[in-house]
C-alpha positions in Angstrom: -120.9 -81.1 2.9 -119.6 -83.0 -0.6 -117.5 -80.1 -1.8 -115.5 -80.9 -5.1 -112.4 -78.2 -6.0 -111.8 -78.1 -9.6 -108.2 -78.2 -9.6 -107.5 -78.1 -6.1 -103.7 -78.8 -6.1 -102.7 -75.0 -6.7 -101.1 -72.0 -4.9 -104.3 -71.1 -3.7 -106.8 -74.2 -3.8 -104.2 -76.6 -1.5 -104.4 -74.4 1.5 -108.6 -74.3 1.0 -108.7 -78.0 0.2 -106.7 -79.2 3.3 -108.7 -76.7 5.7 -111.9 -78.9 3.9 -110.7 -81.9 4.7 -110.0 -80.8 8.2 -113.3 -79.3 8.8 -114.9 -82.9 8.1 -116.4 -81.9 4.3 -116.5 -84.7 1.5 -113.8 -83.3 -0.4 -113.3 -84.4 -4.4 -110.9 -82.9 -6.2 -111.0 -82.7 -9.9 -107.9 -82.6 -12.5 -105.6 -84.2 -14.6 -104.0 -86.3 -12.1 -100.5 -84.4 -12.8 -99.6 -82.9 -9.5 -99.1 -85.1 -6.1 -101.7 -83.8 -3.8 -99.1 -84.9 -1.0 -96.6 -82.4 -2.3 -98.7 -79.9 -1.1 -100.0 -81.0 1.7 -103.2 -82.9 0.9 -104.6 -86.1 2.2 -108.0 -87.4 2.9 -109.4 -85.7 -0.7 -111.0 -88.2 -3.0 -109.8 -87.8 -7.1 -112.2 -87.7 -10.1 -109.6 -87.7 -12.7 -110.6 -85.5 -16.3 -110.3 -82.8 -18.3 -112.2 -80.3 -17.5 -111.7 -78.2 -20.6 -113.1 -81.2 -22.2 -117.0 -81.5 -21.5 -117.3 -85.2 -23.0 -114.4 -86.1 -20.4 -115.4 -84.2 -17.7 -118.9 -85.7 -17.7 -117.5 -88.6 -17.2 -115.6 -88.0 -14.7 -118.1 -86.6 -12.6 -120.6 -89.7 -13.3 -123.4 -89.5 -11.0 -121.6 -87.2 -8.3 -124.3 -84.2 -6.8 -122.4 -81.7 -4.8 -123.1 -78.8 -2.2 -120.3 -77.1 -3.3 -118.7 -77.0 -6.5 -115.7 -74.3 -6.7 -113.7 -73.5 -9.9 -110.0 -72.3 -9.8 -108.7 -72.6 -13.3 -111.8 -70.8 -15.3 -110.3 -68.1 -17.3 -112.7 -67.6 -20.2 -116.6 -66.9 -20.6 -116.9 -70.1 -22.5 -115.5 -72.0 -19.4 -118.1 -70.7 -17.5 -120.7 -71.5 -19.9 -119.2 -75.2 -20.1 -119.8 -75.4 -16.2 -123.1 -73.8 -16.2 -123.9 -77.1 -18.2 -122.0 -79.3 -16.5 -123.6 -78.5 -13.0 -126.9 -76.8 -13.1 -129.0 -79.9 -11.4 -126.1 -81.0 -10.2 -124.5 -78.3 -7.3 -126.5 -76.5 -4.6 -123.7 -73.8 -5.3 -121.2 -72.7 -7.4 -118.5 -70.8 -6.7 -116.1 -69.2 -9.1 -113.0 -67.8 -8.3 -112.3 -64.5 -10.5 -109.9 -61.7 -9.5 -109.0 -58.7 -7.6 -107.0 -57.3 -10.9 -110.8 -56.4 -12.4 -111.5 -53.5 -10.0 -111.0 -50.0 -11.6 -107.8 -49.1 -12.4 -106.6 -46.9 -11.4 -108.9 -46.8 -8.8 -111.1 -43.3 -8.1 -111.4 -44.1 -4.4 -108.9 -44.7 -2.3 -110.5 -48.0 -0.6 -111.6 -51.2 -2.7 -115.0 -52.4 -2.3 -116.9 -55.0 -3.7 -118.9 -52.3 -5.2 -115.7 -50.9 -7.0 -116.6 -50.7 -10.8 -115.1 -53.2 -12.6 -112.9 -51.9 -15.5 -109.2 -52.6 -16.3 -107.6 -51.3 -19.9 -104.6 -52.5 -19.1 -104.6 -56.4 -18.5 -106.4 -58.5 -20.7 -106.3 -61.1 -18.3 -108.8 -59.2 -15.8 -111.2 -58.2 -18.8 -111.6 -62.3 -19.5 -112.0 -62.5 -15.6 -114.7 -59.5 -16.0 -116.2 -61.2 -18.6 -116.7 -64.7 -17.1 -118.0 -62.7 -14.3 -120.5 -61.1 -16.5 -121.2 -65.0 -18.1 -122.0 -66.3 -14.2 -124.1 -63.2 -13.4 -126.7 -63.9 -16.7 -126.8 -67.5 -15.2 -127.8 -66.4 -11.8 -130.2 -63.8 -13.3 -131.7 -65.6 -16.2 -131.8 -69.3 -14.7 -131.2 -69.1 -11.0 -127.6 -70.9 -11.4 -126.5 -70.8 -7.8 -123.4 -68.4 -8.0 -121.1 -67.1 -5.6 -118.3 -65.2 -7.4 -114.7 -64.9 -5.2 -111.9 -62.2 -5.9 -108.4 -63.0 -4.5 -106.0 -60.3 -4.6 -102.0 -61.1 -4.6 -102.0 -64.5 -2.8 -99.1 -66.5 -2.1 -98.0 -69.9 -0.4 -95.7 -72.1 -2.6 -94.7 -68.9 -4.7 -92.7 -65.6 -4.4 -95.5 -62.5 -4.5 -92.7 -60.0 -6.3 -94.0 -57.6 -8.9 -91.7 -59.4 -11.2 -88.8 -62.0 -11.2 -89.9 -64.6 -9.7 -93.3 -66.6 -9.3 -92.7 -70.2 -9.1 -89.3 -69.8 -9.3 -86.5 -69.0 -6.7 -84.7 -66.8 -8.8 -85.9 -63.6 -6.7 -84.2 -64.6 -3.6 -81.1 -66.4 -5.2 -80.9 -62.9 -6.6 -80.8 -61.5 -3.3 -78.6 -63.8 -1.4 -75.9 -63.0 -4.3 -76.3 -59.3 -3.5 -77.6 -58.6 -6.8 -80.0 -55.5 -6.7 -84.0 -56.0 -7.9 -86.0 -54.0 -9.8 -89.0 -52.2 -7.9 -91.6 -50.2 -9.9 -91.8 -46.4 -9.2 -90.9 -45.1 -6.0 -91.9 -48.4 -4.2 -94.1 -46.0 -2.0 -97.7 -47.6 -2.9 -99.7 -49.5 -0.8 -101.0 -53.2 -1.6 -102.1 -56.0 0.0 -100.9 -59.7 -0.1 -102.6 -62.2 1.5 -101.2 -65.7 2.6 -103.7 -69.0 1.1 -104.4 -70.3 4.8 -105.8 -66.9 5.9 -107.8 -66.5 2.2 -109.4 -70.1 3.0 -110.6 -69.2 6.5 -112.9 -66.7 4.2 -113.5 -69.1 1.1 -114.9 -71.9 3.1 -116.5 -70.1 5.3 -118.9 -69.1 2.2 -119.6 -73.0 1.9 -123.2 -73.5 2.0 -123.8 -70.1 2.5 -127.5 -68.6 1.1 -126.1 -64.9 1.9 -123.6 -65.9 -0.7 -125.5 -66.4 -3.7 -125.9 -64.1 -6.3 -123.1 -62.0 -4.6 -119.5 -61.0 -5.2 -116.8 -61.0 -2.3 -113.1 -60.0 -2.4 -110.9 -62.0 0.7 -107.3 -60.5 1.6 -104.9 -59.5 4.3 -105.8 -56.6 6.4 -102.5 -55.9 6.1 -101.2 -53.0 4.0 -97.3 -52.8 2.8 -95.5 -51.0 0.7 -93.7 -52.3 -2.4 -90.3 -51.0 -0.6 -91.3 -53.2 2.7 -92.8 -56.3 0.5 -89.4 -56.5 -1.0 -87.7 -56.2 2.6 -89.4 -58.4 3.5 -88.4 -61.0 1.0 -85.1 -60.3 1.4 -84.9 -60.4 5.5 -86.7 -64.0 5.4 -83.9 -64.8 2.8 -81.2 -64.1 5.5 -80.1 -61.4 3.4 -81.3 -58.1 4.7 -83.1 -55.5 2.9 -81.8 -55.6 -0.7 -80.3 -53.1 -2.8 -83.5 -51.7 -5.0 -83.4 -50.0 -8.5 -86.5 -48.1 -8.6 -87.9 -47.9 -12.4 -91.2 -45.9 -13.5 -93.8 -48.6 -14.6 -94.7 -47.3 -17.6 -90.9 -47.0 -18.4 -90.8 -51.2 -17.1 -93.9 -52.3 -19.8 -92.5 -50.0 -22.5 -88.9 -51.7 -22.8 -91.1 -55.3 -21.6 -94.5 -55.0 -22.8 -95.8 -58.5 -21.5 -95.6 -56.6 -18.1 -98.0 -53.6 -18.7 -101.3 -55.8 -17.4 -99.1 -57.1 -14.5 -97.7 -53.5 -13.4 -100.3 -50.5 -15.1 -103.5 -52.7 -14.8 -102.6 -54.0 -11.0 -99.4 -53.3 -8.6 -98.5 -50.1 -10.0 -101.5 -48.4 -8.4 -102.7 -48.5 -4.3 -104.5 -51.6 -3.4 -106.4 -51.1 0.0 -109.1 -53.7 0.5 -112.5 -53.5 2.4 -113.1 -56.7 3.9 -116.4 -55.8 5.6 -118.1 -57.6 3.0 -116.5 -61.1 4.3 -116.6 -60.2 7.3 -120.1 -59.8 7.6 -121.2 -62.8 6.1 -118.1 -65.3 7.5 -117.8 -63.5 10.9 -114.7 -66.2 11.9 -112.4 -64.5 8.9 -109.5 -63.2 10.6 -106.6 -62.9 8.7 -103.4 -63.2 10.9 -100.2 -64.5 8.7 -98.1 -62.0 8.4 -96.3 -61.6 5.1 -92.8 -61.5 7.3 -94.1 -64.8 8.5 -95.5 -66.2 5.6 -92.9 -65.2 3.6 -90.6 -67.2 5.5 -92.6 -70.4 5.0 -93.0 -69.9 1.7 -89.0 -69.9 1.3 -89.0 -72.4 3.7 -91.3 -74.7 1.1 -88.9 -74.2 -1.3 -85.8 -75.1 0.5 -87.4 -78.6 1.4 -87.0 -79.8 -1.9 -84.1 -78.5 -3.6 -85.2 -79.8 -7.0 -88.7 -76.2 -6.3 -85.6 -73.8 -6.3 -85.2 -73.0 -9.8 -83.1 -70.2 -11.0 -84.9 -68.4 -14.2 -82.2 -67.3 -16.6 -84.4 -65.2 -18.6 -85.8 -63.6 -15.0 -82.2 -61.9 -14.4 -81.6 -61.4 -17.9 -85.1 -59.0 -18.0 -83.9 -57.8 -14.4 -80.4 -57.1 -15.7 -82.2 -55.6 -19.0 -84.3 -53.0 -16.8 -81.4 -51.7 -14.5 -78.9 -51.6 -17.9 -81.6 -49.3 -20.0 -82.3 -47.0 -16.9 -80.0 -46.9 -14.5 -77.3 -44.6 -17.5 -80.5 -42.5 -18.0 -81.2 -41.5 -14.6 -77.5 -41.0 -14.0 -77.5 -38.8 -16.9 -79.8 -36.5 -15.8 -78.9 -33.4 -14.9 -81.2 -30.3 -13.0 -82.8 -27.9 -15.1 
């Protein structure tokens, strides 16, 4: 098949994109030409080179090209679905867009997610723009029979550090813990989520390539495995060769109060349980088995970094807000005294 990843070079769309090229597809990728496929992994992908968020560039780009599959990674707003819907209807036997675990309920009423979870997040404006271009694919499927297949990853990880906060693209989490600095961990570190590493979310995202059972249908594609935040951050710290590290456990609510740009990020996601179904994937891409470990993976991931010393960037402002979180609690808890 002539699949073309729009963006492609990212956390999540390098590990899909090399598995395409390995399976034999006619792989494009489309972007700004600003990241070395090769630093990631990639070879064997042809480039169209544009600006996607710029129709008059991006139709030029894409020329003449038809594609089986056309999959979107950077679409964060209804209008850039409504941009695609132009840009490819006629010209992709299926579209896939790649939205969000963060739009199920939260918190959640049940205690597993399904695909059939309403959709409906106060918290994070992020997932209510992800909801929303949801909304903009499903009037396209419904109202012109654009071939849609819409994709929800939950925390996914590869050439980043999955942490509730700290550290993303940065080292800083793990420099943090080789010092012997304590993290922050919000509540009791005692619920349940789900992180899943990018090769095992592309066995299930390719595997919906080409796929009729797909269209017009919605499909989450995670780990089976369920940790706690306490053994998440463990696990971080044991792949960092420096054991289990010391954790200051902080209420959430008492985290986005005193640093308000993390209330989507904690109240609308990783503060509540995240148990995913998978029988959905399953069902229609029978091969997905997720088996990457997060111990493992983790341990690759820090391995990534470590291979080019220039990826291991210490965030000042990341332990300054760390430092900030343990300095406003840590005297009130210590305060406290039994009623």
């Amino acid at each position: 098949m002539k699949i073309l990843f729009i963006g492609g070079t990212g956390n999540i769309s390098s590990a899909s994109v090399r598995l395409a090229v390995a399976q034999g597809h006619d792989v494009y990728l489309f972007n700004r030409g600003r990241r070395t496929p090769a630093d990631f992994g990639i070879t064997g992908a042809k480039a169209l080179v544009g600006d996607i968020h710029d129709e008059s560039s991006a139709r030029d780009a894409l020329g003449g090209h038809t594609f089986d599959v056309v999959t979107n990674f950077i679409a964060f707003k209804p209008s850039d679905i409504e941009r695609d819907v132009r840009l490819f209807t006629g010209r992709c036997a299926q579209y896939i867009f790649i939205s969000s675990a963060s739009v199920y309920q939260k918190p959640p009423a049940q205690p597993f997610v399904t695909e059939s979870t309403p959709l409906k997040n106060p918290h994070w404006a992020y997932a209510r723009d992800k909801i929303a271009c949801e909304n903009a694919c499903l009037a396209a499927y419904r109202e012109n029979n654009f071939p849609l297949t819409i994709v929800r990853p939950s925390l996914t990880y590869q050439t980043v550090i999955p942490v509730a906060m700290g550290s993303w693209t940065d080292f800083t989490i793990v420099d943090r813990m080789r010092r012997r600095q304590p993290v922050v961990v919000h509540g009791d570190g005692a619920s349940l989520w789900t992180i899943t590493h990018a090769e095992d979310f592309a066995l299930g995202f390719n595997g919906l390539f080409g796929s009729q059972q797909a269209l017009g249908e919605a499909f989450h594609i995670t780990s089976d495995e369920v940790l706690t935040w306490n053994q998440i951050y463990d696990a971080v710290g044991i792949a960092a060769g420096a054991g289990a590290p010391e954790k200051i456990h902080v209420p959430s609510a008492f985290i986005a109060k005193l640093v308000p740009g993390l209330e989507g990020a904690l109240l609308g996601d990783k503060a509540v349980s995240a148990i995913m179904d998978n029988t959905k994937i399953k069902r229609v891409v029978p091969q997905f088995r997720p088996a990457i470990s997060f111990q493992a993976g983790i341990a690759r991931t820090i391995r990534w970094f470590e291979a080019k010393p220039g990826r291991m960037v210490i965030n000042a402002a990341a332990n300054a807000m760390l430092d900030g979180i343990i300095a406003a609690y840590k005297p009130v808890f210590d305060a406290l005294k039994p009623l």
